[in-house]
N, C-alpha and C positions, 0 to 999 in steps of 0.2 A: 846458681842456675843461669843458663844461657841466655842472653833477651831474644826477643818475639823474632828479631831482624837475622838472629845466628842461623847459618846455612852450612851444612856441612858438605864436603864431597866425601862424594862412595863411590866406594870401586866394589866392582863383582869382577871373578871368573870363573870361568866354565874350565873344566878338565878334561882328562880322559879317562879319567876314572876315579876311583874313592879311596884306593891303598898308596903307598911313598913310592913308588914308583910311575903314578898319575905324573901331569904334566899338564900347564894352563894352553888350552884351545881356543881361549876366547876372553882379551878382557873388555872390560866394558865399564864406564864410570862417567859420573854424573856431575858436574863442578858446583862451586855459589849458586852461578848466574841460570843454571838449567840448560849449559849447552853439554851434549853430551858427545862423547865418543868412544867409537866401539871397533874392534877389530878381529879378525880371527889372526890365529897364529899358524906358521908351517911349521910342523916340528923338525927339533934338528935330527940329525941321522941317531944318534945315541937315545932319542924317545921314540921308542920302540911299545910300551904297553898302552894297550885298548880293553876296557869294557863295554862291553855292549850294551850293559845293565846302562850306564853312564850318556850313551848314546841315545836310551830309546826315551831318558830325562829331557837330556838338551838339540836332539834331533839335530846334531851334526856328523856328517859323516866323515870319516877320516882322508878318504878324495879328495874332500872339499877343501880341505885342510892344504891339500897338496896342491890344490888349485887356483884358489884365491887366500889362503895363508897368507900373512906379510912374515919377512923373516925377522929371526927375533931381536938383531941390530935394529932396525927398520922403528917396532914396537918398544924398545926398551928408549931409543932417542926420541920418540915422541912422547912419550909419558913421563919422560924425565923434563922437555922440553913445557908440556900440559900442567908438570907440577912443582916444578923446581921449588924447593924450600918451604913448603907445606906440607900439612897432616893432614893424609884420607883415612877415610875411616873402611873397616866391612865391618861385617856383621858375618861374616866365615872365618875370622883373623886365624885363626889356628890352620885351616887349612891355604887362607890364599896368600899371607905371608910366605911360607914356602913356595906357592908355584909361582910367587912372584919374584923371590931368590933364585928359583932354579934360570926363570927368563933372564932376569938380569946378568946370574954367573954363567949360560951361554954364548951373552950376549956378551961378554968379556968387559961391563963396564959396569960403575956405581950409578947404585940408585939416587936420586940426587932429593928425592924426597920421603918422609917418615911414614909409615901405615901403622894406625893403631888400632885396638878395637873399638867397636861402637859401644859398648857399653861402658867404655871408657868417658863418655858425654851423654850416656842416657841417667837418669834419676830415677828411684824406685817407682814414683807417679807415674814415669813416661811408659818404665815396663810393667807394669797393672793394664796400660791401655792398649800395648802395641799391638797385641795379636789381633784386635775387635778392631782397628781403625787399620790396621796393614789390610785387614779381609774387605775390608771397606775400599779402601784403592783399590785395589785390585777387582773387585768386584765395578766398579766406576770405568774400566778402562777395558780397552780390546787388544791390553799388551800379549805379547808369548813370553810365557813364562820360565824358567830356565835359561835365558838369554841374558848375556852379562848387564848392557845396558838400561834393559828394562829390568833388571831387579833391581840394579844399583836406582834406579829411577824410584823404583815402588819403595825403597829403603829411604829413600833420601824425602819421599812425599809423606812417610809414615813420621818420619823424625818431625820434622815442620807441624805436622797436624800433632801431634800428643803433645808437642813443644807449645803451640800457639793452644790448647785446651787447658792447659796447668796455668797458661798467662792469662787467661780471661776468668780463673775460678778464682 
């Protein structure tokens, strides 16, 4: 078990949709210390597919993308730069592990840090409570929801509280 003091960082992103063809529009993660940073991405010319279904979740538009996007050299050296030689966690690993490969192999360079999933450092205690103490953040806060850095936020608040309720029982 992790002590009281373990912090993880999480990463979320947003895509452009839910099939292998999607591609990340937004990532967003949350470190130790609680500073957080969040970006949108411009896709490059070869990401091409949009759901809408996907859009009317995360209420980005694909313009926006084209407008204030950072490109994905731009994104992939700041996050390499944000995490060099450490393990973030999600809690989507199946899907953001790829769209974070795909960013990375557009970006023509290595990831310089490991992504694992979070339930890779959760314990059966912690997932008995997550759902009742994640609705609980969330419910506490006037975050947007679907937005990478505020989920990685509300992930990384839920970890800390079930983690610090196992250490006071």
């Amino acid at each position: 078990m992790f002590s009281r003091e373990f912090i993880p960082i999480i990463i979320d992103i947003e895509a452009s949709g839910f099939d292998p063809l999607s591609y990340p529009i937004e990532v967003g993660l949350v470190l130790e210390n609680g500073t957080r940073y969040s970006t949108l991405v411009k896709p490059v010319t070869e990401w091409q597919h949009w759901d809408s279904s996907a859009e009317r979740l995360h209420h980005i538009q694909r313009e926006t993308l084209q407008q204030y996007g950072k490109p994905v050299m731009e994104v992939a050296l700041k996050l390499n730069q944000l995490l060099d030689g450490k393990t973030i966690y999600s809690d989507g690993w199946v899907v953001d592990k790829p769209w974070l490969d795909n960013l990375f192999f557009r970006a023509g360079i290595d990831r310089s840090f490991f992504i694992s999933p979070l339930e890779m450092i959760l314990n059966e205690q912690q997932m008995e409570y997550w759902h009742e103490i994640k609705n609980t953040v969330i419910a506490e806060t006037d975050l947007q929801r679907h937005r990478a850095s505020s989920d990685a936020w509300v992930i990384q608040q839920t970890f800390v509280r079930t983690l610090a309720l196992l250490n006071t029982a």
